[in-house]
C-alpha positions as CSV (number, residue, x, y, z in Angstrom):
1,X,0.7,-30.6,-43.0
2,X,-0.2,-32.8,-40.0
3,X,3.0,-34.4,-39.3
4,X,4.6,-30.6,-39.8
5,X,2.3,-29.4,-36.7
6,X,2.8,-32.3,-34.9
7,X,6.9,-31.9,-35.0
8,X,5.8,-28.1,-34.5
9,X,3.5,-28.9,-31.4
10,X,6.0,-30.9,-29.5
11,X,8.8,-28.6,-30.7
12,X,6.2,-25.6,-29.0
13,X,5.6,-27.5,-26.1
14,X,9.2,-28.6,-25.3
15,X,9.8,-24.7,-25.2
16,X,7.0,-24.1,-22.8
17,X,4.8,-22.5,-26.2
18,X,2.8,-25.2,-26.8
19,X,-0.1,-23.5,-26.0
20,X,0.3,-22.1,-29.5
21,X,-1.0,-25.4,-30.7
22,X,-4.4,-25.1,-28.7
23,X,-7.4,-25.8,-31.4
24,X,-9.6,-26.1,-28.8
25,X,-10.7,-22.5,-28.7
26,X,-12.4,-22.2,-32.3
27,X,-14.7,-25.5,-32.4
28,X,-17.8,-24.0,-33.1
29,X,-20.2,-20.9,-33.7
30,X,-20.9,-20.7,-30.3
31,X,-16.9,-20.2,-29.2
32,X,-16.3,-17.6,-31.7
33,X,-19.2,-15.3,-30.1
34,X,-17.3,-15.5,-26.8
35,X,-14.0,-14.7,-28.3
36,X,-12.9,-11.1,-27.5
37,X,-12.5,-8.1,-30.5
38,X,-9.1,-6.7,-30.4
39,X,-10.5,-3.0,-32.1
40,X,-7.3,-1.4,-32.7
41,X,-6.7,2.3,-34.5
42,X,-4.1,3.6,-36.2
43,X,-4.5,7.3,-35.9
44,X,-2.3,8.8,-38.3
45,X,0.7,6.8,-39.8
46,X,1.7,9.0,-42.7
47,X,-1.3,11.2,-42.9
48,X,-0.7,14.9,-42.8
49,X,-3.2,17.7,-42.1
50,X,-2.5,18.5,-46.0
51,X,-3.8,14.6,-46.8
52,X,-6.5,14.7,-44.3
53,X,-7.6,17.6,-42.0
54,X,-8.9,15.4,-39.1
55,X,-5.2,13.9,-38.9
56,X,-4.0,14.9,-35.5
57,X,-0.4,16.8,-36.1
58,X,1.2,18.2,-32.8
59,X,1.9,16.2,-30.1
60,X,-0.7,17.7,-28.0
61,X,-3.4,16.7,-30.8
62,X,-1.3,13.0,-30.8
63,X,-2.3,12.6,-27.3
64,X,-5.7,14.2,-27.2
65,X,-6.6,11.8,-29.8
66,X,-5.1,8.7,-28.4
67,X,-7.2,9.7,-24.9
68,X,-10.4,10.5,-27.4
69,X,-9.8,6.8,-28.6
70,X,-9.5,5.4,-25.8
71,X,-12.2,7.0,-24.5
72,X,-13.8,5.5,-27.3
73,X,-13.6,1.7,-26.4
74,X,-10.6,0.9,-28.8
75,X,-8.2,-1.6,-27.6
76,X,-4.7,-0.6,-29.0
77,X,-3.9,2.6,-30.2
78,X,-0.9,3.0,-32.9
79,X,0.9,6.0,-33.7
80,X,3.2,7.3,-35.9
81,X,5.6,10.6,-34.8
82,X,6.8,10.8,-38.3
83,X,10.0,12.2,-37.1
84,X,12.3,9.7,-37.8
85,X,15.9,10.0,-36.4
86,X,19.1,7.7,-37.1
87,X,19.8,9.0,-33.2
88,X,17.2,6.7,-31.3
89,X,17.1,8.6,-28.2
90,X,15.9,11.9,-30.5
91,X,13.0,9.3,-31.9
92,X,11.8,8.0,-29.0
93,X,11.5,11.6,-27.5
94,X,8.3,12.4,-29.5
95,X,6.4,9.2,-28.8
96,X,7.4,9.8,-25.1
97,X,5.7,12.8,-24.8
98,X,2.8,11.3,-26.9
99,X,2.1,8.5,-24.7
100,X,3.3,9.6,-20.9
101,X,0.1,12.2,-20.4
102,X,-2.3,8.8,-21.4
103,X,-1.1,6.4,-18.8
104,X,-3.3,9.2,-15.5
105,X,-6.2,8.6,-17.3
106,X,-6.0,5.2,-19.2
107,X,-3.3,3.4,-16.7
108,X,-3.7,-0.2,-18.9
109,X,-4.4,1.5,-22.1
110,X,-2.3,-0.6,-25.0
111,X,-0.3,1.9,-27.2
112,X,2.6,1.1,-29.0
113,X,4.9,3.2,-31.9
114,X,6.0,2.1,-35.4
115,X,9.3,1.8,-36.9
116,X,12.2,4.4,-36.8
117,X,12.3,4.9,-40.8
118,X,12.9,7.9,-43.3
119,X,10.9,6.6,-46.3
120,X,12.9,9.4,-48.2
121,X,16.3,7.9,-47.3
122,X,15.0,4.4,-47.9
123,X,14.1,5.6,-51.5
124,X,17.5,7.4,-52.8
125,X,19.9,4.9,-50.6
126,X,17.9,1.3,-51.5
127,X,18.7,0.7,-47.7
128,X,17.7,0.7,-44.3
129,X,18.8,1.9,-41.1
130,X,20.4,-1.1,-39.2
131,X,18.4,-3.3,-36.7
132,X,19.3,-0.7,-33.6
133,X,18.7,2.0,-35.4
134,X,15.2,1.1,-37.0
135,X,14.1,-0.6,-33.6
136,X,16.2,1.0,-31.3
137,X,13.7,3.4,-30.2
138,X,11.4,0.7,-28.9
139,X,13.3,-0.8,-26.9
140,X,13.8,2.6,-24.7
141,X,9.7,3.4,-25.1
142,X,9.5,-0.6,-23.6
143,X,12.3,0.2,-20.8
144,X,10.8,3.2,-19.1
145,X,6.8,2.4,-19.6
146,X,5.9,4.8,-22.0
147,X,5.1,1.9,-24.4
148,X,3.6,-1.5,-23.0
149,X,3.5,-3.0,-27.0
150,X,6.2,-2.7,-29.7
151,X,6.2,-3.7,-33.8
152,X,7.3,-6.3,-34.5
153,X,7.8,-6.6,-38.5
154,X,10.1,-9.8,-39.9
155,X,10.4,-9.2,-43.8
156,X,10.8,-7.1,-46.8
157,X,8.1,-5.8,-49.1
158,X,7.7,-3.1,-51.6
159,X,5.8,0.3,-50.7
160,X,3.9,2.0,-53.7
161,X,2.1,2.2,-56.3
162,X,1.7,1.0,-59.7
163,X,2.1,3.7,-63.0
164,X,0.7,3.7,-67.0
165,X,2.9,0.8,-67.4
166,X,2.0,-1.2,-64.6
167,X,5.3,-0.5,-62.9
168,X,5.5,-0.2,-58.8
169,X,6.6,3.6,-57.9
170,X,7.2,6.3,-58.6
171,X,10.7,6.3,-59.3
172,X,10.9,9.4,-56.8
173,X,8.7,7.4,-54.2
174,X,9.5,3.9,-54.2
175,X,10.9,2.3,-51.0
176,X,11.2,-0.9,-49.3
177,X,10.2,-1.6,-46.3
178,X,12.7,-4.1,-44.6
179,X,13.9,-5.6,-41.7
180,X,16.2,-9.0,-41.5
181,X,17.6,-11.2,-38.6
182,X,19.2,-8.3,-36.8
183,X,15.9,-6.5,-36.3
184,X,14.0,-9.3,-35.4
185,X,16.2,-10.9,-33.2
186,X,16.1,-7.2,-31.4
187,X,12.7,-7.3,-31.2
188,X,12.8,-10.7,-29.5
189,X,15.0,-9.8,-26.8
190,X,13.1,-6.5,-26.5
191,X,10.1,-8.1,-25.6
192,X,11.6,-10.7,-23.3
193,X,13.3,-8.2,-21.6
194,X,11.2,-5.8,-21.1
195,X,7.7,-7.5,-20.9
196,X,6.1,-5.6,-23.8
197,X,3.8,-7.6,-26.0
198,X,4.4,-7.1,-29.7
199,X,2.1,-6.6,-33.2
200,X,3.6,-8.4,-35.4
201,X,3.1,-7.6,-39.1
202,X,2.3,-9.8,-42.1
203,X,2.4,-8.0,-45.4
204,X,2.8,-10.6,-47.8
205,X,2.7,-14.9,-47.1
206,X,6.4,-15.2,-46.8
207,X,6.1,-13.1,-43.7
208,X,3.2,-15.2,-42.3
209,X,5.7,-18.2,-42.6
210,X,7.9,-16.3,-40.7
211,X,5.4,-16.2,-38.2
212,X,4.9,-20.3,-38.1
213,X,8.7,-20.7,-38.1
214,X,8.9,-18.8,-35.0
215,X,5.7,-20.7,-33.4
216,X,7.4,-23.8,-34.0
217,X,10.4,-22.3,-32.6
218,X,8.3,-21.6,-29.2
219,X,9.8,-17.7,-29.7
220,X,6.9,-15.3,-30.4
221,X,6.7,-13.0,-27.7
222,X,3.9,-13.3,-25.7
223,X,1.4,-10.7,-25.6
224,X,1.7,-10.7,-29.3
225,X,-1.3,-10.6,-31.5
226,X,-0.7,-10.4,-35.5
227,X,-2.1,-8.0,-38.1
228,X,-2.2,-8.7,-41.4
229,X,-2.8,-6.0,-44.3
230,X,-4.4,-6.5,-47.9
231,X,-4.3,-3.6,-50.5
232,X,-6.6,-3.4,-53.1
233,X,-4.9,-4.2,-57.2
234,X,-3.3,-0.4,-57.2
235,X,-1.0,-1.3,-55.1
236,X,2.4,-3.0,-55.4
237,X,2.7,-5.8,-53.0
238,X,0.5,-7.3,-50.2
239,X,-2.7,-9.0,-51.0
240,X,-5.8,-8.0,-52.2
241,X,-8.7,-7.9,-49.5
242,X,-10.6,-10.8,-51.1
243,X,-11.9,-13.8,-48.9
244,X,-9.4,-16.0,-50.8
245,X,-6.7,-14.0,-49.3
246,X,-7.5,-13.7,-46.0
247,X,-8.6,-17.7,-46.0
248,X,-4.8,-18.4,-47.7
249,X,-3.4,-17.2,-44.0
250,X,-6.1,-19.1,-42.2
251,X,-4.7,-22.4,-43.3
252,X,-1.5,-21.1,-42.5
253,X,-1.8,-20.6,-38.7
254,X,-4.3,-23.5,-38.6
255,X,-3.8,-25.0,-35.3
256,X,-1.9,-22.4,-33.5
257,X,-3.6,-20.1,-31.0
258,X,-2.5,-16.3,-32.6
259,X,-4.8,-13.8,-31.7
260,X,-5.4,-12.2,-34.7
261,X,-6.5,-9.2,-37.0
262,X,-6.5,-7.6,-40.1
263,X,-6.1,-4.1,-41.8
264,X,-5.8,-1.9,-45.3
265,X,-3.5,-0.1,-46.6
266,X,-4.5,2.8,-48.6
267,X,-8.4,1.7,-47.9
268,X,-11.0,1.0,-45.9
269,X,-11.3,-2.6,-44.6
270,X,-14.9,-2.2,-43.4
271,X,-15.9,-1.7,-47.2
272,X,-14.2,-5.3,-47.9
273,X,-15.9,-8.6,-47.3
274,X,-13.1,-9.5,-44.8
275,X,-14.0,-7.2,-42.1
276,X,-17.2,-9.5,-41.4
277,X,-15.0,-12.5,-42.2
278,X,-12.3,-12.2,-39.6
279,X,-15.1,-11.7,-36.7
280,X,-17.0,-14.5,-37.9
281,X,-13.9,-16.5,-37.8
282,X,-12.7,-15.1,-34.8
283,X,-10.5,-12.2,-35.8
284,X,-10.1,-8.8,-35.2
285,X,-9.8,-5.8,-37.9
286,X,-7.9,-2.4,-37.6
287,X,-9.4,1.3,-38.7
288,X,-7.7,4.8,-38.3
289,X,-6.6,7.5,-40.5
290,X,-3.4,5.7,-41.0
291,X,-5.3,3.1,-43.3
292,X,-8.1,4.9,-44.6
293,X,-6.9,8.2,-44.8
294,X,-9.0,10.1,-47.5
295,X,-11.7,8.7,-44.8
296,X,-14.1,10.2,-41.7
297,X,-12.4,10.8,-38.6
298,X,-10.8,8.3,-36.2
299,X,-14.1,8.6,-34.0
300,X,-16.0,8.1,-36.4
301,X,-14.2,4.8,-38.1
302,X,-14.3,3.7,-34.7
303,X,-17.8,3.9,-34.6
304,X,-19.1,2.2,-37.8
305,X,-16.3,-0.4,-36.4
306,X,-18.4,-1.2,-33.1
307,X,-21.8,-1.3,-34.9
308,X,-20.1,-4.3,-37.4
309,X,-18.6,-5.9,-34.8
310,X,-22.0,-5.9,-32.2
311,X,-24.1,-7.1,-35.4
312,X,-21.7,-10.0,-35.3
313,X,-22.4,-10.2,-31.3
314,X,-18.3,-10.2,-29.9
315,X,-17.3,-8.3,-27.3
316,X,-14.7,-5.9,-27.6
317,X,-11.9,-6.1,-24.7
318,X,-10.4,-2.9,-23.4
319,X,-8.2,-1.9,-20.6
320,X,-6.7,-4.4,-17.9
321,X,-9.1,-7.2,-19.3
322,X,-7.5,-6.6,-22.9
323,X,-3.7,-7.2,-21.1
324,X,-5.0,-10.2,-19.8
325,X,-6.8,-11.4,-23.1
326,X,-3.3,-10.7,-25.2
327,X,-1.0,-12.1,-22.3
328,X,1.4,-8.9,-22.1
329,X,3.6,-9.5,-19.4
């Protein structure tokens, strides 16, 4: 492991990333306490009024309830339109209006959208929309400021759940979620071009790799920070939100300097062990009706969130501090 972050230090460094490789930061109790909270929600995601009535559903309600986050002291705000279109100008459009009536009031707020996917498609085809297509949209939210972050996701893994027989579905429901080089090398250039920082996903540990490997590349974007979601044993694929888990992806990014947080799928992480774990290790950790959506409002997650985090003692960074902390161009 040493001599592989040594090669991937001076590989960093030679690319003008080796600031990656910075340890220094996490030495002691003491630094962790002035490490900043990235408190990021996830309003909605797939969560209809019909799943949960607090779930915002127009785009007025979108954007009221971004500003009402905001407002709020989260950090990053993520939304989904959930009106995916294989014609990206048509699914950038609702995320436009979304996000453009924020910037008046909240001009360094940190929003960004999630992919441009029809989960129904996914299931009947077994494919996904090409890299332009599922990423596309981003890249026009980056290019005229409606956006100032983009998703960044790098693998494959299977969404659902398991049946009697222990098998991941339902037939009728059962998707994966990809995206290969085409995507991500998109998503590269997006940022670089654009100046948006980027979220990057980990969902399982062959997407945390993925993560190293570009490290030692020297190619993450910066202003990126990376999120990675558990789901409890109902679930098929990701890991379960036990300390073992979480400390498995620790030892991974050892040594590089990633800013950091984790989430839930289908749950809420703040009734894990791990929510305490990643602030007293210097992490962050996601809420929002998009993770825990059988839960209390987006306020209200929010809340509970900022009473964990101040027993802890971190700050949480907002606003033009928080696009300094993250380094988005």
């Amino acid at each position: 492991t040493g001599a592989v972050l040594a090669t991937a230090s001076t590989t960093a460094a030679e690319s003008g990333f080796g600031h990656l490789f910075d340890k220094s930061w996490f030495s002691d109790k003491d630094d962790v306490e002035k490490i900043p909270v990235i408190l990021e929600c996830a309003i909605n995601g797939s969560t209809t009024k019909k799943k949960n009535p607090l779930a915002p559903g127009t785009i007025a309600e979108h954007t009221e309830e971004v500003l009402n986050c905001l407002d709020a002291g989260a950090t990053i705000i993520h939304t989904h339109s959930n009106m995916p279109n294989e014609d990206i100008k048509l699914a950038a459009k609702p995320y436009r209006e979304i996000y453009q009536p924020i910037w008046k009031k909240h001009p360094h707020g940190i929003v960004y959208a999630t992919a441009n996917f029809d989960a129904k498609v996914y299931n009947q085809t077994r494919k996904t929309w090409p890299g332009k297509v599922q990423c596309g949209h981003q890249r026009l939210l980056a290019e005229d400021g409606s956006v100032n972050m983009v998703l960044f996701d790098t693998g494959v893994v299977p969404i659902g759940v398991y049946d009697k027989e222990g098998v991941p579905g339902p037939d009728s429901g059962f998707w994966w979620y990809g995206f290969g080089p085409e995507d991500i090398r998109f998503i590269m250039q997006t940022c670089k071009d654009t100046g948006a920082g980027a979220s990057i996903s980990v969902f399982e540990p062959g997407w945390m790799k993925n993560v190293v490997a570009m490290a030692r590349a020297g190619t993450i974007p910066r202003g990126s920070k990376v999120i990675m979601y558990f789901a409890d044993y109902g679930w098929a694929g990701m890991a379960p939100p036990i300390p073992e888990a979480l400390q498995l992806y620790l030892h991974m990014i050892e040594g590089l300097d990633l800013k950091w947080t984790i989430g839930m799928v289908g749950g809420c992480i703040m009734d894990t062990p791990l929510a305490r774990m990643a602030l007293e290790r210097g992490g962050s950790f996601r809420v929002g009706l998009e993770d825990y959506w059988t839960g209390p409002s987006n306020l209200e997650q929010l809340k509970r969130a900022k009473e964990i985090i101040d027993s802890v003692g971190r700050p949480v960074v907002t606003g033009a501090d928080a696009i300094e902390y993250l380094d988005i161009p």
